[in-house]
N, C-alpha and C positions, 0 to 999 in steps of 0.2 A: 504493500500500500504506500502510496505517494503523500506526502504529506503537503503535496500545490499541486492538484489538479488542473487539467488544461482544458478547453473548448476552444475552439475554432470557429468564428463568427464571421464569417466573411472577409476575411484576413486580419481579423481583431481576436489578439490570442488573450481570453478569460483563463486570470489565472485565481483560481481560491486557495486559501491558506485553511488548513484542515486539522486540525489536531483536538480531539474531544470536546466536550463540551464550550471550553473558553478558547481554543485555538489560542494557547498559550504558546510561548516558545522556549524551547531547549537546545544543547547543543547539534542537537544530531539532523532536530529539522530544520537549524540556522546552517548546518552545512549543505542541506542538499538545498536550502534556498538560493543558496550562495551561486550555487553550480548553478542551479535552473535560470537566474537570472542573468548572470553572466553568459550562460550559452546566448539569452535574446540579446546581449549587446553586440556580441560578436555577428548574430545575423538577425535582426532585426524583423520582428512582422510589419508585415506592408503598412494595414490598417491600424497600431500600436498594441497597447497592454491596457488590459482591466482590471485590476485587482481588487479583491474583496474576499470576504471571511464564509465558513460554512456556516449556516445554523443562526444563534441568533447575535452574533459576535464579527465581528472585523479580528480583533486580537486580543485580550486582554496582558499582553505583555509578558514576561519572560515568567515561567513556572517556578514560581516560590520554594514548593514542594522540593522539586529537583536541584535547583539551585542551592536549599538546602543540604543534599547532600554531596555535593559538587567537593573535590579537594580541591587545591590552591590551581593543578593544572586543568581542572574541569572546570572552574572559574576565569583563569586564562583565556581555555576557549570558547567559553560564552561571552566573554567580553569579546574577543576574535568575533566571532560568529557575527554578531551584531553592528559591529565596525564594517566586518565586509559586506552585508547584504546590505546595508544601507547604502554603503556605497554603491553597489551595483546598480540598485535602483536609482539612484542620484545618475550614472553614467550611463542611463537608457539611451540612446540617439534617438528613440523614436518616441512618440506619446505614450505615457503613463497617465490615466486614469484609475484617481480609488476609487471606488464604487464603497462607502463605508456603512456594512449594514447594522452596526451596533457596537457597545464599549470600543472605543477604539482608546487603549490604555499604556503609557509609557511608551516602550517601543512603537504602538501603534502610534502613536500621535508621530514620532519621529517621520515612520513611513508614511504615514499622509502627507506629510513637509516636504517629502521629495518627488512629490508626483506634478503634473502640467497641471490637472484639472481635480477635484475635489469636488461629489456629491455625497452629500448623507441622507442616507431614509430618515422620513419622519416617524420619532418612536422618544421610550422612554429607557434614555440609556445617555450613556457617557462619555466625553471626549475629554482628554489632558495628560497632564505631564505629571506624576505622581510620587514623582523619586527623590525627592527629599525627605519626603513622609517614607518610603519603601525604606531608605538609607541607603541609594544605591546610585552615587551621580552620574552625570549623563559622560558616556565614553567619550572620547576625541573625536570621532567623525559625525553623531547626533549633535555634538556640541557645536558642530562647523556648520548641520542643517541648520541648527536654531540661530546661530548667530547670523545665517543669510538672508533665512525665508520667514522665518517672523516677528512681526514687527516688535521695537523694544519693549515698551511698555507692557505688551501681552507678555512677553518674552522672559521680563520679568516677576510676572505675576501669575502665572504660569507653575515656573520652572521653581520659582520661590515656596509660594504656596499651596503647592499642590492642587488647586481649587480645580476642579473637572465641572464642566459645560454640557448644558444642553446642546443637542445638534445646532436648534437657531441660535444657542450664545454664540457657537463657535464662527458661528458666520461672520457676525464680528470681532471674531479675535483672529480674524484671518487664514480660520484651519480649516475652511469651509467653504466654497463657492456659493451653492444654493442646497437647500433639502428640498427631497425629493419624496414622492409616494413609495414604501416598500415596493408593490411591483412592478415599478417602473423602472426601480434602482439601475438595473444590471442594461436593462435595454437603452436608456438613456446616457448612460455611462458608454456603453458603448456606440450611441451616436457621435458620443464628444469628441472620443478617440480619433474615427472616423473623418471629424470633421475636423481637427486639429492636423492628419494627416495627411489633407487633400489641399491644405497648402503647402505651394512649391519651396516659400521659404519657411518652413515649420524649423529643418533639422538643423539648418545652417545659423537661427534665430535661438534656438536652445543651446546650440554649443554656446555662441558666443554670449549669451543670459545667464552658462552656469561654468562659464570657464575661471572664474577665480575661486569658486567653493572648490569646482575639482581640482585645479591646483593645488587650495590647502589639504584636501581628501587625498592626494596622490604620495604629498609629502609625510602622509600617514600611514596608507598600506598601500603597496605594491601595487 
């Protein structure tokens, strides 16, 4: 079993993030995320990426549980793990859309931060940055998303206070474009894609919009 299942939508590759009930993460499915996303950088779908959560979740961030039992080198690589998928997703060439169907928590929020376009279902759930209250700061490459893509103020209130948002608060704190109907989520998400990718200068306008974060991301991992 895959822990990021694919579909295929008309050259718009839906990717969902799968792991039990919270679609937590841990090391093993930050590795294969790792790899999954990096294969799309290296060859790109036509129409871009959708990504969102199975069930009733986007992510609720990295498995407590697990991390729990992690020794110093199984903490290494979940802090590894998360550094790199983020980046990956940061170094898409092509349109990323999150499609965010629910908690989107710590790491989630990070990953939303690195996507073109941002819809959330409307519902009663959560979005923010937790890890102060967790006791767990944010790695060096989340750190390089937040200091680009959102704004100070939020940025620091936020990342300070732990305080987590409704879908429509988030709209104005910037981690949000519009909310959407539940199920409309995934079909709408994938028009955006779509329609982010049928302009001629889409790829050439993202590099040069995220060429100084990945520069700082470069000088951090490989």
């Amino acid at each position: 079993m895959t822990f990021f299942p694919t579909e295929d939508r008309d050259g718009t590759i839906i990717v969902t993030l799968t792991n039990g009930e919270r679609n937590t993460l841990h090391p093993e499915l930050l590795e294969e995320g790792v790899a999954a996303i990096q294969a799309f950088c290296s060859d790109p779908p036509k129409n871009g990426i959708v990504l969102t959560g199975a069930g009733e979740h986007f992510t609720c961030g990295m498995d407590t549980k697990v991390a729990a039992t992690l020794d110093e080198t199984g903490q290494e690589q979940a802090r590894s793990g998360v550094n790199n998928l983020i980046a990956a997703l940061h170094r898409l060439p092509c349109p990323l859309v999150c499609a965010v169907n629910g908690n989107a928590i710590g790491a989630g929020g990070i990953m939303m931060l690195c996507a073109d376009w941002i819809y959330a279902a409307t519902g009663n759930y959560k979005i923010g940055l937790p890890e102060a209250k967790a006791g767990l700061p944010f790695p060096p490459v989340p750190q390089v998303i937040l200091d680009h893509w959102l704004e100070p103020s939020w940025r620091r209130r936020l990342a300070l206070s732990s305080m987590l948002l409704a879908p429509n608060e988030a709209i104005g704190a910037g981690l949000v474009e519009a909310t959407v109907m539940p199920d409309d989520l995934i079909n709408m998400s994938v028009a955006k894609a779509q329609e982010l990718a049928a302009q001629p200068g889409f790829k050439a306008c993202k590099t040069q919009l995220r060429a100084k974060a990945n520069a700082e991301i470069d000088a951090i991992v490989s």
